[in-house]
C-alpha positions as CSV (number, residue, x, y, z in Angstrom):
1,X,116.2,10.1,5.7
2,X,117.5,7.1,7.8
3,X,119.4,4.6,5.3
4,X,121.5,1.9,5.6
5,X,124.4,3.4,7.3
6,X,124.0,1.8,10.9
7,X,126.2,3.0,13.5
8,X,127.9,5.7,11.4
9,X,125.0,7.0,10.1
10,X,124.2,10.0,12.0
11,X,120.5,10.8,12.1
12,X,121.0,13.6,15.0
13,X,124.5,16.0,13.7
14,X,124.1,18.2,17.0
15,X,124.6,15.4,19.3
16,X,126.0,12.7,17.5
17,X,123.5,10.5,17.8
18,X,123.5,7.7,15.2
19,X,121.1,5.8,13.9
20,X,122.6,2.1,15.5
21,X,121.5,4.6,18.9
22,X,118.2,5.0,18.0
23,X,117.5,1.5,17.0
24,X,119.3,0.2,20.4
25,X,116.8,2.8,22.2
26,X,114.0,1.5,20.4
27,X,115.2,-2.3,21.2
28,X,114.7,-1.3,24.8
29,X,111.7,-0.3,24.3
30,X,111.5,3.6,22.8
31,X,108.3,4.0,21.3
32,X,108.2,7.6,21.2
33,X,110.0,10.5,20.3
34,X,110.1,11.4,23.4
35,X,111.1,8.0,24.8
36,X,113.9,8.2,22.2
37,X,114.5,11.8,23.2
38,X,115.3,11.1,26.2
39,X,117.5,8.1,26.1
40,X,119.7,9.0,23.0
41,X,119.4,13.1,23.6
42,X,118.6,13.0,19.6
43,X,116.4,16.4,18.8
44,X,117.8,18.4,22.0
45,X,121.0,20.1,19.9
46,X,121.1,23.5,18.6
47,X,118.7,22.3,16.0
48,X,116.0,21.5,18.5
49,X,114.9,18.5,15.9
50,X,114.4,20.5,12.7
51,X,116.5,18.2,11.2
52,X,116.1,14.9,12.8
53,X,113.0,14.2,13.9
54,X,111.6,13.1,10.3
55,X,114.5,10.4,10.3
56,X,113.3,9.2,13.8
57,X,109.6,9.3,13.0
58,X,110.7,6.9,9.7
59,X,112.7,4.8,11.5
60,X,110.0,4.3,14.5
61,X,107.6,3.4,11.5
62,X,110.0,1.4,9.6
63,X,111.0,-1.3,12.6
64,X,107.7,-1.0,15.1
65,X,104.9,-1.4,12.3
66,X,103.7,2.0,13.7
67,X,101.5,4.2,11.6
68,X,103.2,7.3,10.9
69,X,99.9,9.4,12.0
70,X,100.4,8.1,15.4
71,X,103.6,9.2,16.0
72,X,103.1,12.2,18.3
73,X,105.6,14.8,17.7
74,X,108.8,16.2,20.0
75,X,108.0,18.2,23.1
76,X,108.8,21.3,22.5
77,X,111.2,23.0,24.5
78,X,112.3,26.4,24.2
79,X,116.6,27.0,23.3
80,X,118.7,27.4,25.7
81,X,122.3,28.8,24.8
82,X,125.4,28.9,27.1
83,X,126.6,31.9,28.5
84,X,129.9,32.2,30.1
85,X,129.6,31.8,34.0
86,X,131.0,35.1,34.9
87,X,127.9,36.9,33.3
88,X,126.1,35.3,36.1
89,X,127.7,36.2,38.6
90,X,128.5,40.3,37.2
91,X,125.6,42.4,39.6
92,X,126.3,45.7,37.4
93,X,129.1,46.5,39.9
């Protein structure tokens, strides 16, 4: 869960997003996931949010006065990986 750690504590490993990031998005006025979502990219890595989004939902709570039970969850979006380019462009020739 979100500690102490500040700006080297990384509450999103897929994209590096630290927790500093999320409190600077929430200091312009995040008051979502989502909002955060989409300012910090926290929760759109491989991981899709498994692992981060209880760390954001604590830390919403913890510095808005919030209630946890009206923190609406992540829209989910379905993974995407990257292919190499040239498999795009191969017709079966």
């Amino acid at each position: 869960m979100a500690g102490g750690g500040g700006a080297r504590n990384h509450i999103c490993r897929c994209e590096s997003v630290s927790e500093a990031d999320i409190v600077a998005a929430m200091e312009t006025g995040a008051r979502t996931i989502n909002d955060i979502k989409r300012q910090t990219r926290a929760g759109m890595g491989a991981c899709q949010g498994i692992y981060c989004v209880a760390p954001m939902i604590e830390l919403l709570q913890r510095r808005t006065g919030l209630d946890r039970t009206t923190i609406a969850p992540m829209t989910a979006r379905p993974p995407v990986r990257a292919i190499e380019i040239g498999l795009l462009a191969d017709h079966g020739e």
